[in-house]
N, C-alpha and C positions, 0 to 999 in steps of 0.2 A: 397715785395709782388708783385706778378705778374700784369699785366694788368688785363687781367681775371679775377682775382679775386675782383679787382679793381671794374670792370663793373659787375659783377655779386653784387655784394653789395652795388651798386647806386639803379641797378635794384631792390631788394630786399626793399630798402625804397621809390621808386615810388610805388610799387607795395603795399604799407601799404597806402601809401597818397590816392592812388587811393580807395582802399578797404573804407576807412574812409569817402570821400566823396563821394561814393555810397552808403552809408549807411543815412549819413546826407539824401540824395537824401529820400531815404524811408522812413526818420521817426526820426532818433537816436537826443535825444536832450544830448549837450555835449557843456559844459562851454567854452573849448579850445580843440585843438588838442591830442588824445590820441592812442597811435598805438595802434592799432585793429587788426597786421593782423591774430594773431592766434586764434584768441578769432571767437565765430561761435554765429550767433542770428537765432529765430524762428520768433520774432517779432519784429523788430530794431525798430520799431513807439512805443514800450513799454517802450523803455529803455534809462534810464535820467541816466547819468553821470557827475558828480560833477566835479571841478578846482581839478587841482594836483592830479588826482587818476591815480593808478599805475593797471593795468588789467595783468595777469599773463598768463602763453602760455595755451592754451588748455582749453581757459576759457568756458563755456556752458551754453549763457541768453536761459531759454527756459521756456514758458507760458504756461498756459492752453490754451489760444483761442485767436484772435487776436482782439476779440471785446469786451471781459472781462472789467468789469472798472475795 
């Protein structure tokens, strides 16, 4: 495997860590660490995520309203 490729897929898991804790930042309650990066929220302060859950690509949390209970 190239360098390149190498650093392009370090980059690509900062780039999930980062997305995860700017999420925390807004809201997301989450047991442990869960790569989020393809998964897209409307209201990340909505959204409770369990231990050991597996979130799949192109996942779409989306709410009616952000002040809904």
């Amino acid at each position: 495997m190239s360098l390149f490729k190498k650093v392009v897929f370090k980059l690509r898991g900062f780039k999930g860590i980062a997305k995860y804790c700017w999420l925390k930042v807004l809201g997301l309650k989450s047991e442990s660490y869960i790569d989020l990066s393809a998964a897209i929220f409307s209201w990340p302060h909505k959204v409770r995520i369990g231990k050991d859950t597996i979130v799949e690509h192109q996942v779409f949390f989306k709410y009616d309203g952000p002040y809904s209970e």
